[in-house]
C-alpha positions in Angstrom: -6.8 8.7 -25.2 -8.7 6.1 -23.0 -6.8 4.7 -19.7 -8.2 2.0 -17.6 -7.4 2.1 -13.5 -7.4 -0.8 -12.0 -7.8 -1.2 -8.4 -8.2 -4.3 -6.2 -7.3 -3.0 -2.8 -7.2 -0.1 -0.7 -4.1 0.8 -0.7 -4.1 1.3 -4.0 -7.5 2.7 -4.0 -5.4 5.6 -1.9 -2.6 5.8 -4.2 -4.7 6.1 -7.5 -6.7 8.6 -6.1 -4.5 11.6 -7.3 -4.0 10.1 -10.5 -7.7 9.6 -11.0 -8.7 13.2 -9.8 -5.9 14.7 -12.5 -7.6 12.6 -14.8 -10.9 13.8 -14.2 -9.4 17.6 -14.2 -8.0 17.3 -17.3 -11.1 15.8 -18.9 -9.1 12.4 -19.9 -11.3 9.3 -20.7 -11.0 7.0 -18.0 -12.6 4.2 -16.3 -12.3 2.6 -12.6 -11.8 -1.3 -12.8 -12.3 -2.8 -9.1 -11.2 -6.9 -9.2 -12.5 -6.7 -5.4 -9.5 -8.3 -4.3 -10.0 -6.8 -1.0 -13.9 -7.6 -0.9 -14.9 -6.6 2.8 -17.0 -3.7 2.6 -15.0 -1.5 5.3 -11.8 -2.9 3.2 -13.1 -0.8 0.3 -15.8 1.1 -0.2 -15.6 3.1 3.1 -12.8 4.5 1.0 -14.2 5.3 -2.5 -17.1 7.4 -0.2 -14.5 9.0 2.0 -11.9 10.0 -1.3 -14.9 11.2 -2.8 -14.2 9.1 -6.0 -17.0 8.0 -8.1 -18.3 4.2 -7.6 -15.8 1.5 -9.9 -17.3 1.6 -13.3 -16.8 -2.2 -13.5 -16.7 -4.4 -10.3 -15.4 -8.1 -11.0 -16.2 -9.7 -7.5 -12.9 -11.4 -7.2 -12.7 -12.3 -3.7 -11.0 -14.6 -1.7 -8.9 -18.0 -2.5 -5.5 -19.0 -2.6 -2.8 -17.3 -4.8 -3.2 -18.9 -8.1 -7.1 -18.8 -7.8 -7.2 -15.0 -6.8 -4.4 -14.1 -10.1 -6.4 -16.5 -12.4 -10.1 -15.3 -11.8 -8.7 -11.3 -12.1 -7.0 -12.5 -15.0 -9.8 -13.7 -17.0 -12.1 -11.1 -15.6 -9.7 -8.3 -16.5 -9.2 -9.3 -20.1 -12.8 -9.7 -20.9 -13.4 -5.9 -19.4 -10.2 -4.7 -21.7 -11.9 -6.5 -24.6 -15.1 -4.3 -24.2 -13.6 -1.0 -22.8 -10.3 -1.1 -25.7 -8.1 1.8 -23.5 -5.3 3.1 -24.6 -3.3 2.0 -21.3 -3.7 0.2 -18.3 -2.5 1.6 -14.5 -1.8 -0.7 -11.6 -0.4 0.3 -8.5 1.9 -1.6 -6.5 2.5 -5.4 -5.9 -0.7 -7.5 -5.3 -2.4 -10.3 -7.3 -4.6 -7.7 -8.8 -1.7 -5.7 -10.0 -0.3 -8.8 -12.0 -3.5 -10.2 -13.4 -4.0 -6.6 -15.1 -0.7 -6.2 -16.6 -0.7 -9.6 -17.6 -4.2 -9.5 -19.2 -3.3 -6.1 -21.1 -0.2 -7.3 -22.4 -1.7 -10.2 -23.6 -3.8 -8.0 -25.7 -1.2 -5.6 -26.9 -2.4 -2.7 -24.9 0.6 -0.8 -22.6 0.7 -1.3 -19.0 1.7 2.1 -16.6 2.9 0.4 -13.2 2.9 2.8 -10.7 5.4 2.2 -7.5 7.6 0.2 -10.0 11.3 -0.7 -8.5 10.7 -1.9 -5.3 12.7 -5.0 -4.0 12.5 -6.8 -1.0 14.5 -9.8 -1.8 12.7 -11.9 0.2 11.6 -14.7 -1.5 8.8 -15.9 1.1 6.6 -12.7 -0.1 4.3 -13.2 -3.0 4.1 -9.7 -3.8 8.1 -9.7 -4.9 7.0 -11.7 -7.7 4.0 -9.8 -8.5 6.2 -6.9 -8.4 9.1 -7.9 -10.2 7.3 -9.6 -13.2 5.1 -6.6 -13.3 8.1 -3.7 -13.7 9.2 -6.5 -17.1 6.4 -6.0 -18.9 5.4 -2.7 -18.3 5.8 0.0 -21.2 6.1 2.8 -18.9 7.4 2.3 -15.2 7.1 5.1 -12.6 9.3 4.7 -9.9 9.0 6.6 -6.6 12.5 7.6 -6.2 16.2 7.4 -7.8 17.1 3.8 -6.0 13.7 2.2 -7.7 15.0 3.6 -11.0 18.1 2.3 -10.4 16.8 -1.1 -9.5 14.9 -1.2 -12.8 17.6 -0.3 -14.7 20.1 -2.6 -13.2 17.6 -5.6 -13.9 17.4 -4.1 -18.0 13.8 -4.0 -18.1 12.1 -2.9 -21.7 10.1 -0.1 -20.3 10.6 3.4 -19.6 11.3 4.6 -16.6 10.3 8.1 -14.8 10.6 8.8 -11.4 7.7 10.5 -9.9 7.5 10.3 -6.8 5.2 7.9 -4.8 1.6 8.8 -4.5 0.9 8.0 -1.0 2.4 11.2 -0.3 -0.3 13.2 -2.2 -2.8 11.8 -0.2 -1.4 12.4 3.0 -1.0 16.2 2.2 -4.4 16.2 0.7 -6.6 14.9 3.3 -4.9 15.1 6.1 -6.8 18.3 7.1 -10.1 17.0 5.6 -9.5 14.2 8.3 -8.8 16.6 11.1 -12.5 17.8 10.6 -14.4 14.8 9.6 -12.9 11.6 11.4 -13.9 10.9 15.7 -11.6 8.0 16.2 -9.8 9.6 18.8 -12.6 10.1 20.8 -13.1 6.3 20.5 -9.3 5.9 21.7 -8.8 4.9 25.5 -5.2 5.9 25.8 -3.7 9.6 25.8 -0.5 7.9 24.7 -0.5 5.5 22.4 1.4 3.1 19.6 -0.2 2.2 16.4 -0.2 -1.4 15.4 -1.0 -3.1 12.1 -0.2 -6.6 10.7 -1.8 -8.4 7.9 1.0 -10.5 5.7 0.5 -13.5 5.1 4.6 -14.6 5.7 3.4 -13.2 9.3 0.1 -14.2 10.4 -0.1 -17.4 8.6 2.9 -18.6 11.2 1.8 -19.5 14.7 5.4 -18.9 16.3 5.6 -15.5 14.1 1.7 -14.3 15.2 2.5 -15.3 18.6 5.4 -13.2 19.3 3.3 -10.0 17.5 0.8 -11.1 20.5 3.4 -11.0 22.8 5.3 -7.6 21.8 1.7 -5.8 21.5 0.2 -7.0 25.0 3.9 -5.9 26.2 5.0 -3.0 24.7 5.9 0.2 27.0 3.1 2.1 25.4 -0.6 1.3 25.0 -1.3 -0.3 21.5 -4.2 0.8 19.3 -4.7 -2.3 16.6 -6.8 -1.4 13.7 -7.1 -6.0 12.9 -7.6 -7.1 9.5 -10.0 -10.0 9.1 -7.4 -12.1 8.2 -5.6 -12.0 11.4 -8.5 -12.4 13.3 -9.1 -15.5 11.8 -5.7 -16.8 12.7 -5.6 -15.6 16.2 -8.5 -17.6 16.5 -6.9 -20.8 15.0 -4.2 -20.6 16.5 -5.6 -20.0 20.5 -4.3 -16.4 20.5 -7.1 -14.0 20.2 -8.6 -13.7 23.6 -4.9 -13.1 24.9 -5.2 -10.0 22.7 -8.4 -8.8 23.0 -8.7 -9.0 27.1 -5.4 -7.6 27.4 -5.7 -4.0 28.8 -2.6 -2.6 27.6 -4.0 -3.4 23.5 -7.1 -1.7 22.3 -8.6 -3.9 19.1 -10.3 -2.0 16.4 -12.3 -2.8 13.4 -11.1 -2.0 9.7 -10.7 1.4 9.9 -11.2 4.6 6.7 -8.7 6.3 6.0 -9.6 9.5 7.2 -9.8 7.6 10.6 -6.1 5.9 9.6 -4.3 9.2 9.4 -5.2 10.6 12.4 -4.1 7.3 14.3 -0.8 8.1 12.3 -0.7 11.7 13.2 -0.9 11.2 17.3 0.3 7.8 17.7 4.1 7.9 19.5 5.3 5.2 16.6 4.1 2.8 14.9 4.5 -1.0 14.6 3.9 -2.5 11.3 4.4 -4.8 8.6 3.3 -2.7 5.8 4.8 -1.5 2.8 2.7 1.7 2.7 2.5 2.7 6.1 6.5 3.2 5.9 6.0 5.6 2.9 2.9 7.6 4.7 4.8 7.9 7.5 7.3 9.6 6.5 5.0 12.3 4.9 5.9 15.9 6.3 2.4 16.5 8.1 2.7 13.0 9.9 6.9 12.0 10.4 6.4 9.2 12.7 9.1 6.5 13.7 7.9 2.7 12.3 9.2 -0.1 13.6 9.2 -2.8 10.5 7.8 -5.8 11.8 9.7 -8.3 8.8 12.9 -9.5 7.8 13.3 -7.3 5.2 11.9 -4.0 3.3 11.2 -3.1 0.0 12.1 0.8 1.0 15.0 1.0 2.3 14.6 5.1 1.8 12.6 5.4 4.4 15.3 3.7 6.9 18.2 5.6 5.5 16.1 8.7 5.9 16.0 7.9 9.7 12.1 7.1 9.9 11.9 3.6 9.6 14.1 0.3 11.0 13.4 -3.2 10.2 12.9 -4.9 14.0 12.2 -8.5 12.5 9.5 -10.9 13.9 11.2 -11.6 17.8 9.9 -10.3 20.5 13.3 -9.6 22.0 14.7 -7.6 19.1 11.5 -5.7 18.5 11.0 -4.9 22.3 14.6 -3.8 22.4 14.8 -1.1 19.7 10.9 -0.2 20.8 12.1 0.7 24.5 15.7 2.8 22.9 13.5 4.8 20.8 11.5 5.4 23.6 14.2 6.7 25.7 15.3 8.8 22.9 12.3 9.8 20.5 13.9 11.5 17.9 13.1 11.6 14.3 15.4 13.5 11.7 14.0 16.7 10.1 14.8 15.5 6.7 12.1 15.7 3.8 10.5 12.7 2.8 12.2 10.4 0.4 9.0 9.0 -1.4 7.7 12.9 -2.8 6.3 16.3 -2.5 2.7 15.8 -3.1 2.6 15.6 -6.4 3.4 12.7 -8.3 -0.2 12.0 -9.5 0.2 15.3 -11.9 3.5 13.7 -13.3 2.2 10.7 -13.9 -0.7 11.9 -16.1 1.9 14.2 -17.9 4.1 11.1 -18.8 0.9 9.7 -19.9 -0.3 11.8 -22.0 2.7 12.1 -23.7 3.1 8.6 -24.6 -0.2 7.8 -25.6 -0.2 10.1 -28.2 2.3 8.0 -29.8 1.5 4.5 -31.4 0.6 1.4 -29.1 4.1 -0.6 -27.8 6.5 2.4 -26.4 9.3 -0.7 -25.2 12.6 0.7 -25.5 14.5 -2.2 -26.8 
């Protein structure tokens, strides 16, 4: 058996990481495809170093560009590495442009796709990654979806593929390097506030609107709490286009820092008093059992809904208003419910390389029609 990860981000650098170290322990032929979607060096390899995972086996420079030019140049770059490594099956992880490129470019050439975090649904239509998502779960052959409603998603939209439900491996991480972080990362000491709220926002439905970035501004230089803002590039771009980034960065109540590792990210998680975001991830880490922090969605909608039911997460929207109002409640009130996570127990990496092996033992195409 020969698998092929593909990676194109850091998120799901973090999430392959248990699946690639199960891999490795069980001696399993396997190489590390990196598009370089996310192609700023302390967007990626900071992490590789810090996860202790070996250097990407093929890098294929993808970069930057709009939508269709990002999908199109993975595309034709993925299929041409398939064509010379011939795996057995393809992973991807998540919802990005890198995600669908690689199942599209292994279907094309008859080899199975494995999506990993298969089954989530926003339902917003303004998000690229819905797309991504949803086109990826219908031609995957085997679909591993976090928890019961992602199964039950998949299975009310009929897809072709199996489905398991593993668990989401976000969760692994979080138990595995959480105390590796405690010993290695100094951000705190670099942090001016004893209190503090973690803040991160990088979509482009968000940043890309001036009205949108400029109430984020507004909540974050106003927010009860201190703010810690780890800024993607992206965002720094626009706050600059749009007249908005001095505000931010000479405001004293908002501390501005670069891209941060991920050793660094957790312990921002671990003390922060909550977190504002409009990440998919961060809702899933934060619920992990050695962090359990409160996140304040900063969207319209969310493709894990678990993580509100489970008390840990509410969607505040993009006002300043709203946001500032269930902000200052919680604040009154901090409590978070003692229930276990709803995205896994630390092991979902093992399950998926069980599933694995088990299909690809069989012939190529394991569809369930």
């Amino acid at each position: 058996m020969r698998v092929s990860v593909v990676l194109g981000t850091r998120p799901e650098i973090i999430k392959m990481t248990s699946i690639i170290k199960t891999l490795r322990s069980k001696k399993i032929q396997f190489e590390i495809v990196h598009t370089g979607q996310h192609y700023d060096k302390n967007l990626s390899d900071i992490f590789f170093k810090e996860l202790n995972l070996q250097e990407p086996d093929y890098f294929l420079g993808v970069g930057s560009g709009t939508q269709a030019e990002q999908t199109a140049t993975a595309l034709v770059k993925l299929e041409k590495t398939f064509i010379k490594t011939n795996p057995d099956i393809v992973l991807v992880e998540g919802d990005t442009n890198t995600v669908l490129a690689g199942a599209l470019a292994a279907t094309k050439l008859g080899i199975n796709v494995g999506h990993v975090e298969a089954g989530l649904r926003s339902y917003d239509i303004r998000m690229p990654e819905e797309y991504n998502r949803r086109l990826t779960d219908h031609i995957s052959a085997l679909l591993f979806a976090p928890t019961v409603f992602n199964a039950k998603t998949l299975k009310g939209e009929n897809v072709w593929g199996k489905i398991f439900v593993t668990g989401n491996t976000v969760i692994d991480a979080c138990l595995e390097y959480m105390p590796i972080a405690k010993k290695k990362s100094k951000i705190l000491s670099k942090i001016r506030f004893n209190e503090f709220a973690l803040a991160t926002a990088h979509r482009a439905e968000n940043v890309d609107n001036q009205k949108v970035l400029t109430n984020f501004v507004r909540i974050f230089t106003e927010c009860t709490l201190p703010v810690v803002y780890p800024i993607h590039p992206r965002t720094i771009k626009r706050l600059k286009e749009f007249g908005l980034y001095r505000k931010l960065a000479n405001n004293k109540n908002v501390q501005l820092l670069d891209p941060v590792g991920y050793f660094d990210f957790l312990l921002l998680m671990k003390y922060c008093s909550f977190i504002l975001t409009d990440s998919g991830g961060i809702q899933e880490e934060a619920s992990a059992p050695n962090i359990r922090k409160k996140v304040f969605i900063l969207r319209r909608s969310t493709e894990r809904p678990e993580a509100i039911k489970a008390g840990c997460a509410e969607v505040v929207g993009t006002k300043y208003v709203k946001a500032m109002k269930s902000i200052k409640r919680f604040i009154k009130n901090p409590v978070i419910p003692k229930s276990k996570s709803p995205f896994g127990d630390g092991k979902s990496g093992k399950r998926i390389v069980e599933i694995i092996e088990k299909s690809c033992y069989k012939p190529k195409t394991v569809f369930s029609i």
